[in-house]
C-alpha positions as CSV (number, residue, x, y, z in Angstrom):
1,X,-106.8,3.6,161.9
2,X,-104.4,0.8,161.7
3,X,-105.5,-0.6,165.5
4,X,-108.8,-0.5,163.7
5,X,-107.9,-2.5,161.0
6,X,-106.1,-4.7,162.8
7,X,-108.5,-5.3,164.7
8,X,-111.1,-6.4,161.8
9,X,-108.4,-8.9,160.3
10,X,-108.2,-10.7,164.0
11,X,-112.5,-10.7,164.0
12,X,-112.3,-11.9,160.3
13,X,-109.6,-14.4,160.7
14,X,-111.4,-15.8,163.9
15,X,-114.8,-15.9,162.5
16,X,-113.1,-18.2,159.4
17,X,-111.7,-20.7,161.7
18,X,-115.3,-20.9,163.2
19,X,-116.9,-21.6,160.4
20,X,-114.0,-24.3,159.6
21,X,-114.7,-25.7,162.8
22,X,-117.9,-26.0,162.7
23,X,-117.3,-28.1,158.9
24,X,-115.2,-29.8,160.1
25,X,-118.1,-31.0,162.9
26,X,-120.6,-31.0,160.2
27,X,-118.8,-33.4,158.2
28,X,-118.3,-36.0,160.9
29,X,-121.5,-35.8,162.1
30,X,-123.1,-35.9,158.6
31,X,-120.6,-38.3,156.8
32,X,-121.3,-41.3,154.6
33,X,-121.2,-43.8,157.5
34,X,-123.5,-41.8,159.7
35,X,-126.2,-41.4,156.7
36,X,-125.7,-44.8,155.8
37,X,-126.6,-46.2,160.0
38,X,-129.5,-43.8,159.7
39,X,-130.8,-46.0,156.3
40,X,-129.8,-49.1,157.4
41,X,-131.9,-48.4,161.0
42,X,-134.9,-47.4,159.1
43,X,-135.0,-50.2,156.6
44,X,-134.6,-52.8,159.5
45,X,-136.9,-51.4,162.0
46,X,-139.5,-50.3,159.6
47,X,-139.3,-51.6,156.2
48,X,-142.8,-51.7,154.6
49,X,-142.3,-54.9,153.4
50,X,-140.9,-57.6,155.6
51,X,-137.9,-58.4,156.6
52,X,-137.7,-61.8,154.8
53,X,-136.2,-64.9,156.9
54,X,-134.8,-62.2,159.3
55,X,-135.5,-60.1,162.4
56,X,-135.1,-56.6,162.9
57,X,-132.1,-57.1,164.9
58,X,-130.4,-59.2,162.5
59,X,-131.4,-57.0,159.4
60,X,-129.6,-54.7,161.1
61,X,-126.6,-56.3,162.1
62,X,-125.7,-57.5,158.4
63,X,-126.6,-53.7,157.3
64,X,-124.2,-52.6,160.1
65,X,-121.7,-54.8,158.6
66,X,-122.1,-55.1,155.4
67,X,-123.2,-51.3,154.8
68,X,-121.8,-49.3,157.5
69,X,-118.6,-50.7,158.8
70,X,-117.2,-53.2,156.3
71,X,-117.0,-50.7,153.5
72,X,-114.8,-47.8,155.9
73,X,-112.9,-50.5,157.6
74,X,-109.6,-50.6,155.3
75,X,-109.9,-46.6,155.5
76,X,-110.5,-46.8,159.3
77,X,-107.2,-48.6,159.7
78,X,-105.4,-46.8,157.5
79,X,-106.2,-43.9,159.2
80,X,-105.4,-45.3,162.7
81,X,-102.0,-46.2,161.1
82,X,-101.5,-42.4,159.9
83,X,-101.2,-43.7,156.5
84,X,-104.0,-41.2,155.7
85,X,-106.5,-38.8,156.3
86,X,-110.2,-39.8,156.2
87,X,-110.2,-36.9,153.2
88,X,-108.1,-39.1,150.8
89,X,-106.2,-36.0,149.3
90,X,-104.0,-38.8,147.5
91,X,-106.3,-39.9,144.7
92,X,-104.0,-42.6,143.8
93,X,-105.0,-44.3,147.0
94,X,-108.5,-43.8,146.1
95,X,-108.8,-46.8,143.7
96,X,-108.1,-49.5,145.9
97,X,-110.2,-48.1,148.8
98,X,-113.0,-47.6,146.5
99,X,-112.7,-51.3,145.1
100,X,-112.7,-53.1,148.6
101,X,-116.3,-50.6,149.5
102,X,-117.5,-52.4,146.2
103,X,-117.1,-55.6,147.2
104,X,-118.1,-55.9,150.9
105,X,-121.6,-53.5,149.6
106,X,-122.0,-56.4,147.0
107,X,-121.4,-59.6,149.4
108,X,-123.7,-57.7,151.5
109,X,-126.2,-56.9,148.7
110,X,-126.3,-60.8,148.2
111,X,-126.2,-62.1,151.4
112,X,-129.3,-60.1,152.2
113,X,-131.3,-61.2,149.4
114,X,-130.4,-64.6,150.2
115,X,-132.1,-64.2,153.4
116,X,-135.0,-62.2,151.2
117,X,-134.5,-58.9,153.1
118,X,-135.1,-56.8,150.2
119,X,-134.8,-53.4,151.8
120,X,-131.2,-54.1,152.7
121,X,-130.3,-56.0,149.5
122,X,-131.2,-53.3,147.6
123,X,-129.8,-50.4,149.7
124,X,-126.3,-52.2,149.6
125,X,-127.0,-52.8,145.6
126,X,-127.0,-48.9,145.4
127,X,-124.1,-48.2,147.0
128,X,-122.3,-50.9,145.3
129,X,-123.5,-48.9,142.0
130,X,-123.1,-45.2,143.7
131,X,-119.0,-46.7,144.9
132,X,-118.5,-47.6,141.3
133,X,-119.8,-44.9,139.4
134,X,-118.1,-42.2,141.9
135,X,-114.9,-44.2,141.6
136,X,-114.9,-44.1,137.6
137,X,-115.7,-40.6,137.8
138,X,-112.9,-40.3,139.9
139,X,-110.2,-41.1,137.6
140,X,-110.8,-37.8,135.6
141,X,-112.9,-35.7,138.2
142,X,-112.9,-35.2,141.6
143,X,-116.3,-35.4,142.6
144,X,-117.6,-35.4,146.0
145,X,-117.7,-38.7,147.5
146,X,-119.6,-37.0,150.7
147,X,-122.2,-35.7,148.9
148,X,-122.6,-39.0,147.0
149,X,-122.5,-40.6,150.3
150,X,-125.7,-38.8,151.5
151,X,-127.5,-38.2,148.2
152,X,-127.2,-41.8,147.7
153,X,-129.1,-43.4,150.5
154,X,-131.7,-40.6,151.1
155,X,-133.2,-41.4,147.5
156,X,-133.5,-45.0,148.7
157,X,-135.6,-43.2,151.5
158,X,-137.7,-41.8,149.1
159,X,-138.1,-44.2,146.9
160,X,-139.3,-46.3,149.9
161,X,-141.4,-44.1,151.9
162,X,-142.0,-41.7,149.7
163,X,-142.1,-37.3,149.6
164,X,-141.9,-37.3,153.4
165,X,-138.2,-37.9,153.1
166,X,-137.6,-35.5,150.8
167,X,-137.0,-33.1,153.7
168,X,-133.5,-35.0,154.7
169,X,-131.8,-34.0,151.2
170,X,-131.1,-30.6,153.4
171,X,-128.3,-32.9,155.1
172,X,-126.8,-32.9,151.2
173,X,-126.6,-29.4,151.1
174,X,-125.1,-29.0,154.7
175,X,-122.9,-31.3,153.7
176,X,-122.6,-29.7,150.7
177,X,-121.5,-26.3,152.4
178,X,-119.3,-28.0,155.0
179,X,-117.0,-29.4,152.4
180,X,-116.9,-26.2,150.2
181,X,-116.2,-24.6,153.3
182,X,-113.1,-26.1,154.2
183,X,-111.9,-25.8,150.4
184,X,-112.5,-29.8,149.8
185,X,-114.6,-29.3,146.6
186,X,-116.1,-26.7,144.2
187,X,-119.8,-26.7,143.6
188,X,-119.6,-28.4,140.5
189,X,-117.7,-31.1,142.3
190,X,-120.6,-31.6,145.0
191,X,-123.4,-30.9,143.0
192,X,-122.1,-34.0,140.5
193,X,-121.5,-36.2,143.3
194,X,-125.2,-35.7,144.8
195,X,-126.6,-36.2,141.3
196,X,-124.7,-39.3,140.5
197,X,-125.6,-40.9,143.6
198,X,-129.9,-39.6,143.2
199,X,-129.5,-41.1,139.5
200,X,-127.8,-44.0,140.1
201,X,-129.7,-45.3,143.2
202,X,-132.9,-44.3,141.5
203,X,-132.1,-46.6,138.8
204,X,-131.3,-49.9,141.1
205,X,-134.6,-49.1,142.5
206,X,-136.4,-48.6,139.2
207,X,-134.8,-51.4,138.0
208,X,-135.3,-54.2,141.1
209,X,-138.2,-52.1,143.0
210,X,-140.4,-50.7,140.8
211,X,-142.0,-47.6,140.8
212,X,-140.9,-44.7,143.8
213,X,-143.5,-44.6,146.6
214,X,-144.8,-41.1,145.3
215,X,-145.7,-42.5,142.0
């Protein structure tokens, strides 16, 4: 009897750090930056409107800069430095990391409507709102950035294109589970950060867009 139960704490105990594992995977492969390269692509290879004074390669570019890269970058290197973990358990470093997002999403945001590509203006002009309202609601709540992070751009997807990318908000919930998984978050935590990101982008694009593509 005790071999036998032995033996079910070793299966249990294995299957666990599977599943943590494979969270862990899920969570790279799914992460803001990732989400946010899949939006930018999109928007600068097959925005419905135009790409203003710019080409697709260059759209893309300032999106990989401006949207993708730029905003991680402090974080990057302050992971490289082993300041940190790309978690940010600290939430006092949180604040500072979340203000320098804000304002390369916002340069972006203008530099991109100078050059009259909407598509990206307006996709960093959400994240610059997203970053900012996650970051407030971080100083009393710790809400799921990640979930945030992929909420956020896929309602700029369907505000664009319309209900056939309502499909992607499964990578929310993946995410979702990955994080819960590896004890990150509680649902609450998640669920807040997908719905701040939903209502917050859907605003911007209410506001400087118009009505969603489905409308």
């Amino acid at each position: 009897m005790y071999c036998a139960y032995s033996g079910a704490k070793i299966l249990v105990k294995q299957e666990s750090a599977s599943l943590n594992k494979l969270a862990r995977l899920l969570s790279m492969l799914l992460s803001p930056p990732v989400i946010a390269l899949g939006a930018v692509i999109v928007f600068a290879f097959y925005s419905p409107i135009g790409l203003g004074l710019l080409v697709s390669w260059q759209a893309f570019l300032l999106g990989l800069i401006f949207v993708v890269v730029g905003p991680v970058l402090p974080l990057s290197i302050m992971v490289a430095r082993n300041k940190m973990t790309f978690d940010v358990k600290n939430r006092g470093d949180r604040p500072l990391l979340y203000l320098a997002a804000i304002i390369v999403y916002g340069l972006g945001a203008l530099l991109a409507w100078f050059f009259q590509n909407y598509c990206i203006a307006l996709l960093a002009a959400a994240y610059v709102g997203v970053t900012s309202a996650v970051a407030l609601t971080s100083l009393f709540w710790k809400v799921s950035a990640h979930t945030a992070g992929v909420a956020g751009p896929i309602t700029a997807l369907v505000w664009v294109y319309g209900l056939i990318a309502v499909p992607f908000f499964l990578l929310a919930c993946i995410v979702g589970w990955a994080r819960w998984c590896q004890a990150l978050h509680t649902v609450a935590q998640l669920i807040g950060g997908a719905i701040i990101a939903i209502l917050v982008t859907g605003s911007v694009y209410w506001l400087l867009w118009g009505l969603p593509a489905f409308l």
